[in-house]
LUMMINU-67106 format. One line per 8 residues: number of its first residue (from 1); their letters; for each residue x, y, z of C-alpha. Coordinates in pm, 1 decimal, padded with zeros to 6 digits. Last residue first. Layout:
N
NUM) A) X,Y,Z ~ ...
! end
This chain:
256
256) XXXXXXXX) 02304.3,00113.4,-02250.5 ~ 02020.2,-00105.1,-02070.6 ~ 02136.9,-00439.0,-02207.1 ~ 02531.0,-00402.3,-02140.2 ~ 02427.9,-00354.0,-01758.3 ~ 02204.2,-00636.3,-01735.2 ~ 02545.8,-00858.9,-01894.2 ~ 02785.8,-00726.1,-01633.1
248) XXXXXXXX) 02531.4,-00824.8,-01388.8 ~ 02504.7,-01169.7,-01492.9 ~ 02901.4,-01212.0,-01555.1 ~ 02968.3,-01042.4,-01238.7 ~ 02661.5,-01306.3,-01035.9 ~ 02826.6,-01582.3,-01209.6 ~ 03163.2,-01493.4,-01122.9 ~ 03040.7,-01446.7,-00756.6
240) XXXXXXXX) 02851.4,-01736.3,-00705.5 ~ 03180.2,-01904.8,-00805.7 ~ 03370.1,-01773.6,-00593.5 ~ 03115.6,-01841.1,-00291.7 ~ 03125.1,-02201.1,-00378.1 ~ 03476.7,-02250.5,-00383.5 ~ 03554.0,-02031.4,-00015.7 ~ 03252.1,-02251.3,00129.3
232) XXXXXXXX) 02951.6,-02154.2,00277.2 ~ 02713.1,-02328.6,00121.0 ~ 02987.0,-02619.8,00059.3 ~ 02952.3,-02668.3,00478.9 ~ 02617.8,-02859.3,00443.8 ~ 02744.7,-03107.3,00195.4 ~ 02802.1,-03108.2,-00202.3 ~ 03150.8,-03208.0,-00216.1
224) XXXXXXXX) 03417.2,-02994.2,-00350.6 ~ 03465.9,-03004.1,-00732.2 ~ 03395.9,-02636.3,-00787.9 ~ 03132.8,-02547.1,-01019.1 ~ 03233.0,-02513.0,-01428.8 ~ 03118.3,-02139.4,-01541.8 ~ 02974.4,-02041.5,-01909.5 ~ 02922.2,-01707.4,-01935.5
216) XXXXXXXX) 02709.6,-01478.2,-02153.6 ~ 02559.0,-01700.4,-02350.9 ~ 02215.7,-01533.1,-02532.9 ~ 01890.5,-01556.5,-02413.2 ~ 01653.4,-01250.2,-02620.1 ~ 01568.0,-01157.9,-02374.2 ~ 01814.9,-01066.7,-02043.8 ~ 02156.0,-01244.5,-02106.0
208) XXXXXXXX) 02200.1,-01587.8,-01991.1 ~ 02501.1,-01717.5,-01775.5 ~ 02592.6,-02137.2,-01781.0 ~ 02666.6,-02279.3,-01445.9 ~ 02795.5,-02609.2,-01474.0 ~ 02851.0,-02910.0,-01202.7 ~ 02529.4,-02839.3,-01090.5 ~ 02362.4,-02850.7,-00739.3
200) XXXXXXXX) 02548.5,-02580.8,-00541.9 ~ 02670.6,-02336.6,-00829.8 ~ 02284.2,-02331.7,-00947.5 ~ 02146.8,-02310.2,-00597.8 ~ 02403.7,-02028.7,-00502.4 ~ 02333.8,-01828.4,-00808.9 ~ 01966.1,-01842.8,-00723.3 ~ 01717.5,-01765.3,-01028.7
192) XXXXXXXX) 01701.1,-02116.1,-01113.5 ~ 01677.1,-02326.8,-01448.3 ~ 01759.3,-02649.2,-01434.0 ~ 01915.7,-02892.8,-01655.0 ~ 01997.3,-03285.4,-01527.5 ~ 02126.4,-03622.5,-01731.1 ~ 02032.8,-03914.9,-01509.8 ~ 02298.1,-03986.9,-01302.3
184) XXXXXXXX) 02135.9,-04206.3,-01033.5 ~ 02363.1,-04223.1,-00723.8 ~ 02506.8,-03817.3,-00792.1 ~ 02119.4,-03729.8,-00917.6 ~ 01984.2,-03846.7,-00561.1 ~ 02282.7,-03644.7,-00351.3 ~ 02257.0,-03324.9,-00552.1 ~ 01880.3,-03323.1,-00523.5
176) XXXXXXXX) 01871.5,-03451.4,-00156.5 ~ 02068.9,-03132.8,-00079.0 ~ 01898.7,-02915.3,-00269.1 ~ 01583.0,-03069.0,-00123.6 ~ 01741.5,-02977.9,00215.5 ~ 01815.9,-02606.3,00143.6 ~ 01500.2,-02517.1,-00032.0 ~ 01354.9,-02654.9,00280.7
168) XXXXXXXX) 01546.2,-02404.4,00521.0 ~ 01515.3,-02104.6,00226.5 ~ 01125.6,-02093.0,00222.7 ~ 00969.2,-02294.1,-00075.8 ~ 00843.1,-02137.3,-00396.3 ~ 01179.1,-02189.3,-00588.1 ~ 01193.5,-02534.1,-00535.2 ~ 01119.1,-02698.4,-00872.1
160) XXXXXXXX) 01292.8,-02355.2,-01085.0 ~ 01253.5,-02527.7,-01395.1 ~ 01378.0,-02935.4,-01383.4 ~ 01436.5,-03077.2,-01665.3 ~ 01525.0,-03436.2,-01638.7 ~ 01669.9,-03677.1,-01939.0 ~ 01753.6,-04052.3,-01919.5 ~ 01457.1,-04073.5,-01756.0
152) XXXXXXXX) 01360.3,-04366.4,-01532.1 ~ 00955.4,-04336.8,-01621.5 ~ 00890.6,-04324.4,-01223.3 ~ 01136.6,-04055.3,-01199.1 ~ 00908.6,-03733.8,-01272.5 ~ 00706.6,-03844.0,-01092.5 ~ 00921.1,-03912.6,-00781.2 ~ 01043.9,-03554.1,-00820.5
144) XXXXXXXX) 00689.9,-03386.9,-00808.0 ~ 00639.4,-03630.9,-00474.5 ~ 00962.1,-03440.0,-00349.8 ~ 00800.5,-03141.0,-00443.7 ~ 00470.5,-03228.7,-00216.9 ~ 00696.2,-03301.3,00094.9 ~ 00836.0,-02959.6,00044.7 ~ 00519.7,-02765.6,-00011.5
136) XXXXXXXX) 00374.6,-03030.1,00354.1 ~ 00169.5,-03312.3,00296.9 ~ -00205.8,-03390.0,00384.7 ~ -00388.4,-03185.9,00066.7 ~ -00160.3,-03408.1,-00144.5 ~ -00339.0,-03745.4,-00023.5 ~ -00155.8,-03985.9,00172.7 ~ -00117.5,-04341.2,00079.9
128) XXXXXXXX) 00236.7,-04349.8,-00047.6 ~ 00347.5,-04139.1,00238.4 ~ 00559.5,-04341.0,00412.5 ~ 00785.5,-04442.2,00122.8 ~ 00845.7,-04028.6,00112.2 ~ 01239.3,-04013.2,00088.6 ~ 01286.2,-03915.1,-00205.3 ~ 01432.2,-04265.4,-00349.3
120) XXXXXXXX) 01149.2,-04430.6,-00149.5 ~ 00883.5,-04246.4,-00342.9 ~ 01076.6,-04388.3,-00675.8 ~ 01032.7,-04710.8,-00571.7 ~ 00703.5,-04717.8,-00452.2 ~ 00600.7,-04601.3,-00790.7 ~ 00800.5,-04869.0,-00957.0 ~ 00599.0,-05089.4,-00762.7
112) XXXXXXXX) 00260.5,-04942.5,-00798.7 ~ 00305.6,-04925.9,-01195.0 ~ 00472.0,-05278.5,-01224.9 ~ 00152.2,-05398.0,-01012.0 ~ -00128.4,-05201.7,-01247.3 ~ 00065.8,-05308.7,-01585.7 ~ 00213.4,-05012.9,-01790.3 ~ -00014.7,-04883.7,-02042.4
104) XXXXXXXX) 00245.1,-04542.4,-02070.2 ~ -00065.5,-04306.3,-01950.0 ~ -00100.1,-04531.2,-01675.1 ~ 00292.1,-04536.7,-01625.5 ~ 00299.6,-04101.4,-01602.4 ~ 00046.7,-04144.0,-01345.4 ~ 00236.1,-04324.0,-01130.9 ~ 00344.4,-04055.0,-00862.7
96) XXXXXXXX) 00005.4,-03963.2,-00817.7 ~ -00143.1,-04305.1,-00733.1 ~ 00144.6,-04315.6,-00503.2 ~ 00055.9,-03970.1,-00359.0 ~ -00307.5,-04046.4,-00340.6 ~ -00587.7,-03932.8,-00606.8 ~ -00799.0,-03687.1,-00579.5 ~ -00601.8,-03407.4,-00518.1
88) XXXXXXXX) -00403.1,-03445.2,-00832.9 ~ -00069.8,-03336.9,-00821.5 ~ 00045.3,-03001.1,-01006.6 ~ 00401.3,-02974.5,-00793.1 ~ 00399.8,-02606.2,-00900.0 ~ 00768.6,-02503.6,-00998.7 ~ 00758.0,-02733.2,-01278.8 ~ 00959.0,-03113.0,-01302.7
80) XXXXXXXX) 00991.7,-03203.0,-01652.2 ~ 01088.2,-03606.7,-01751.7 ~ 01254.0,-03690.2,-02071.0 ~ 01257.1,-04079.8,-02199.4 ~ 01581.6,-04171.7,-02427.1 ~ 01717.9,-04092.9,-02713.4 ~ 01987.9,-03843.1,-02749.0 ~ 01858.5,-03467.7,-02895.6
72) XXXXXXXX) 01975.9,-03209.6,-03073.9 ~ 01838.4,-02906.4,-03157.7 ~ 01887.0,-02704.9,-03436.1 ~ 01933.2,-02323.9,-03609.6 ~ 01637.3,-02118.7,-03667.1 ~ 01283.3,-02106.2,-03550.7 ~ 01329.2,-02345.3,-03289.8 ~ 01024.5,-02604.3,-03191.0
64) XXXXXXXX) 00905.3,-02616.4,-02857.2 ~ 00778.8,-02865.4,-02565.9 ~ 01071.3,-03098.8,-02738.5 ~ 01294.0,-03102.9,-02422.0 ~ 01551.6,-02943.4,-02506.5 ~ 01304.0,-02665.0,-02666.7 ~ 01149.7,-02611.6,-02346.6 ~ 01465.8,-02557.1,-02149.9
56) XXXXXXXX) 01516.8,-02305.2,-02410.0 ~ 01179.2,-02167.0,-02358.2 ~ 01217.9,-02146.6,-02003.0 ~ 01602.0,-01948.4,-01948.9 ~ 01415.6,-01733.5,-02211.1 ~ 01523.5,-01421.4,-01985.3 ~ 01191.3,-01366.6,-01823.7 ~ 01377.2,-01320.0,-01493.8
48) XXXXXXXX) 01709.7,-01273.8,-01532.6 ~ 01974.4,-01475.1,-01583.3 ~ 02088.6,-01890.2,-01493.9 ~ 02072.5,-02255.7,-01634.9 ~ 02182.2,-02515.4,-01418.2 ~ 02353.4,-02832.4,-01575.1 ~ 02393.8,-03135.9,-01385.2 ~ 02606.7,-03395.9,-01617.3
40) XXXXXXXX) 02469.6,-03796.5,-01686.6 ~ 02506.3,-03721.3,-02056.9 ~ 02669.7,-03452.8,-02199.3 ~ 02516.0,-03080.8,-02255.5 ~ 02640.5,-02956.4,-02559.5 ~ 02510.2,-02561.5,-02624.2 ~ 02498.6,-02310.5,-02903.7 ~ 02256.7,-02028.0,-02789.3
32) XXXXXXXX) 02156.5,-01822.1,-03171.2 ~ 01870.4,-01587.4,-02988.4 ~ 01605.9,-01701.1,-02725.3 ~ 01309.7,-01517.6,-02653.6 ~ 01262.2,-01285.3,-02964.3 ~ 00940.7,-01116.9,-02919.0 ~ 00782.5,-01002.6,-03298.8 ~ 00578.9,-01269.2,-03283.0
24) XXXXXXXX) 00677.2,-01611.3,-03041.1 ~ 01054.6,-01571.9,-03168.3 ~ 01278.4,-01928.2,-03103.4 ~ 01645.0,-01942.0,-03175.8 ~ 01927.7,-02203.4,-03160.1 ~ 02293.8,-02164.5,-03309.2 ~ 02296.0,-02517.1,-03299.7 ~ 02231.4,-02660.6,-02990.7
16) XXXXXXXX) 02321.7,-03010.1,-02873.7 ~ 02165.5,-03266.4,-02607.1 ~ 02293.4,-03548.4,-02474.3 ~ 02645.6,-03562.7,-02568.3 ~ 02862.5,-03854.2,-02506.1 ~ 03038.7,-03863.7,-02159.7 ~ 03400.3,-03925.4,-02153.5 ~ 03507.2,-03694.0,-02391.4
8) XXXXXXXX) 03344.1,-03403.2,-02141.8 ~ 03217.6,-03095.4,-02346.8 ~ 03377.1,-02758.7,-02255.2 ~ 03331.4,-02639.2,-01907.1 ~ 03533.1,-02305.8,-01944.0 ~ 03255.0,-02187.6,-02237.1 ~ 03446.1,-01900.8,-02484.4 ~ 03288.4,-01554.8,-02385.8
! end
């Protein structure tokens, strides 16, 4: 299927696949993807579980190597946000948030400053001294986001961050997501498994075959704004349910 989002001529490209493959043995996890993602866009990456959705995300981000074909990256710092929040328990939130700066040599006071800085951009100035044991799963991803901001990446990758939470919280870190990367516009990928996360948050929605990952649609998201009622919305939903077709179409092509 020929993308629908092609690249933006306003925005240089970020990152660019080539044909792209990576094999760990005789598994092939990610097959020949060619992919432009543009600078300061919100891309989510969707298809079922075990997919390579991962691996590729790793390969953008130099965690792994392709086999065949290239991968293209801008320069610039890359931050990864995981599922599990991974903070230390021994050491406070702020203290957790910049970690990434003490392994950079930054100066104690830039580190704690930029640290408070990115806490107040998710909303958890107030916890700077807490330890991670003391905050709620949401509360703890949002300190996961802040360190992965700290470093002021030009690049974030983001795989499945919320995916562990219940549906109300999911909701409101979406939210504060959408609204954080629309005032910062760092250059976002994420993987998901939830069609309505990925058509909420990004601004493309690009379909993966089951392994090896292949393109199997590539969707722009409605322009409507990212509020409560978009959930719900007539634009939204659509989309949802041409990437949910494309998915399904794709499963079904797999097993014949």
């Amino acid at each position: 299927m020929q993308p629908q989002h092609p690249t933006s001529p306003q925005r240089p490209v970020h990152i660019r696949l080539a044909g792209a493959s990576r094999s760990f043995g005789a598994v092939a996890a990610v097959d020949g993807v060619s992919l432009s993602i543009t600078a300061q866009s919100f891309t989510a990456l969707v298809g079922p579980s075990g997919c390579g959705k991962t691996t590729l995300m790793r390969m953008m981000g130099g965690l792994e190597q392709a086999d065949a074909g290239t991968v293209e990256r801008a320069g610039g710092t890359t931050s990864f946000c995981f599922q599990e929040p991974r903070l230390l328990a021994w050491r406070t939130i702020a203290e957790n948030v910049a970690l990434p700066l003490e392994f950079a040599g930054v100066e104690r006071d830039e580190r704690r400053a930029r640290a408070l800085t990115a806490l107040e951009l998710v909303r958890l100035a107030d916890a700077e001294g807490l330890f991670p044991h003391q905050l709620s799963g949401g509360m703890k991803m949002r300190a996961s986001i802040a360190r992965a901001l700290v470093s002021r990446p030009q690049l974030l990758l983001l795989d499945e961050p919320f995916g562990a939470l219940d549906e109300v919280t999911r909701h409101e870190l979406d939210a504060e997501l959408r609204a954080l990367w629309e005032r910062e516009r760092f250059t976002a990928v994420l993987v998901t498994h939830s069609m309505p996360e990925a058509a909420y948050l990004a601004e493309r929605v690009v379909v993966f075959s089951p392994r090896p990952a292949r393109i199997v649609a590539d969707i722009a998201t409605p322009t409507v704004a990212r509020d409560a009622r978009a959930w719900t919305s007539d634009e939204i939903g659509a989309c949802v349910r041409q990437a949910s077709t494309a998915l399904l179409h794709a499963i079904e092509e797999a097993r014949r």
